[in-house]
C-alpha positions in Angstrom: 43.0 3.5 33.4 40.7 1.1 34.4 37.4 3.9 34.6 38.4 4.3 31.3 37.6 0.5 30.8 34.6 0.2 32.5 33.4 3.9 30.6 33.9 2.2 27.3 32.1 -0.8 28.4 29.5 1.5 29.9 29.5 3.5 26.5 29.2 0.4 24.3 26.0 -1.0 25.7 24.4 2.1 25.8 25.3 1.7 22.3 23.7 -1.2 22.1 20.8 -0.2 23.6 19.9 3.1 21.2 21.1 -0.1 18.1 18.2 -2.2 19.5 15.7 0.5 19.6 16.2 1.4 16.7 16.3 -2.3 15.2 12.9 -2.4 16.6 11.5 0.6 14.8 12.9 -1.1 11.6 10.9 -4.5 12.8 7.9 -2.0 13.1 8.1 -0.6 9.8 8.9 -4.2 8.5 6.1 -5.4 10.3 3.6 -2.8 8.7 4.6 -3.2 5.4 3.2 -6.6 5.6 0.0 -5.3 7.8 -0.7 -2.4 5.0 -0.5 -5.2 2.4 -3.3 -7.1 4.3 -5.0 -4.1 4.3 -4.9 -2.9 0.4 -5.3 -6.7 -0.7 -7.3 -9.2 0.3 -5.6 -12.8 1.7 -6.4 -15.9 2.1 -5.1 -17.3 5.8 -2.6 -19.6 4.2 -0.7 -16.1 2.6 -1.4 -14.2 6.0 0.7 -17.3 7.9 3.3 -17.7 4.9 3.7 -13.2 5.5 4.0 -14.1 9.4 6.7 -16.6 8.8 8.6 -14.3 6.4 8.4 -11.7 8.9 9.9 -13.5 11.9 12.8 -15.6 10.0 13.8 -12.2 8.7 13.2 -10.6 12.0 15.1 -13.5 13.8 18.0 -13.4 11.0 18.1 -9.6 11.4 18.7 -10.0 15.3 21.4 -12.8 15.1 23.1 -10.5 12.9 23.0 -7.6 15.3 24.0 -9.9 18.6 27.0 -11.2 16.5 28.0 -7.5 15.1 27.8 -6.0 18.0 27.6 -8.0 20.9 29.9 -11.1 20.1 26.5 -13.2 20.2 25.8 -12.6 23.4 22.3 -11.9 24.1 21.3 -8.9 26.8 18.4 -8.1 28.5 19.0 -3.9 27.9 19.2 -5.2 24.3 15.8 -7.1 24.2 14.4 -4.0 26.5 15.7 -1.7 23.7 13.9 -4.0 21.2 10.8 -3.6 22.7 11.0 0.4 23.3 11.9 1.2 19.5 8.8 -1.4 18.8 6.5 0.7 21.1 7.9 4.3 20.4 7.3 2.5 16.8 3.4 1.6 17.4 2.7 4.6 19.4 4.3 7.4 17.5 4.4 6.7 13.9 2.7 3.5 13.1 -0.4 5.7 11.7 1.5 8.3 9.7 3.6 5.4 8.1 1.1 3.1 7.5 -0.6 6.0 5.3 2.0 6.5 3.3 2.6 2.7 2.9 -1.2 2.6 2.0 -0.6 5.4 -0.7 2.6 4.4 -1.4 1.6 0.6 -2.4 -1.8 1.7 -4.2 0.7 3.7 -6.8 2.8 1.1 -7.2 -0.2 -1.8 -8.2 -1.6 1.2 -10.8 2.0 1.1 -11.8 1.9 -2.8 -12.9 -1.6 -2.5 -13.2 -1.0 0.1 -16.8 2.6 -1.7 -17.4 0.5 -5.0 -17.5 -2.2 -3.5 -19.9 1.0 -2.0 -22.4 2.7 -5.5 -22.2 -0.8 -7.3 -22.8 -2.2 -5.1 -25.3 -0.5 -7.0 -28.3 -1.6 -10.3 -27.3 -5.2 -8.7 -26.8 -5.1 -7.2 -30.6 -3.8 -10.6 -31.5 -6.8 -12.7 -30.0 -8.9 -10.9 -30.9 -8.4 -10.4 -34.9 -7.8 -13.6 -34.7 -11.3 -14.7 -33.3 -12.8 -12.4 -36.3 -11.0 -14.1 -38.9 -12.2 -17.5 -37.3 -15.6 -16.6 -37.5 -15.4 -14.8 -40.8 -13.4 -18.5 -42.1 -16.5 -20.0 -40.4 -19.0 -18.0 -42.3 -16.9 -18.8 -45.5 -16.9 -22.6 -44.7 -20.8 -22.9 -44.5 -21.4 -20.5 -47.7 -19.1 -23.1 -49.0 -20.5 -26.4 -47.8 -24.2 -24.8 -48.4 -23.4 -23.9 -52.5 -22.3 -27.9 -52.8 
């Protein structure tokens, strides 16, 4: 009875463990996303700090939720040493082929609101500029006008 304990125990922190490493892939992808985006656009340091603090409150939120799911809040040191081996598998292993795709994947996405901005802007476009024609064709009239007087 009690080996059955201490192999549930023993069975939940390896759990834990294989939970953590893969939390730190997702931090790597996470992490990525924001590192292609530097990338593709260009940034001021003020945006590049305000993307570093978005990523660690959401990183830090994202591990307080997984210590309190699955570990009653405790932290562990296999957990962190999971962490940091889903990170690195992350870096070493798919951080290239990823951030290619994110590269693609984000360059589609800005031609997407890049045309969806031109067909929402288009009227306004037609609009001004008519609208500049008629002022200068009112002008024209004005000084025919003022010229015949």
């Amino acid at each position: 009875m009690e080996n059955k304990k201490i192999a549930d125990i023993i069975i939940k922190q390896i759990h834990l463990f294989f939970i953590s490493g893969l939390y730190g892939i997702l931090l790597g992808l996470w992490y990525e996303f924001f590192r292609t985006l530097r990338k593709n656009f260009v940034h001021k340091n003020k945006m590049v700090h305000l993307e570093d603090v978005i990523f660690c409150f959401t990183a830090a939120i994202g591990l307080f939720i997984l210590f309190q799911v699955y570990n009653q809040g405790m932290v562990r040191f296999y957990c962190l040493v999971g962490l940091e081996c889903g990170a690195v598998f992350y870096f070493l292993v798919l951080s290239e082929v990823i951030g290619k795709l994110f590269s693609v994947f984000i360059k589609i996405i800005s031609k997407i609101m890049k045309i969806t901005g031109e067909i929402i802007l288009f009227p306004g476009k037609v609009i001004v500029k008519n609208t500049g024609k008629m002022l200068k064709n009112m002008r024209r009239t004005v000084k025919i006008i003022r010229r015949n007087k």
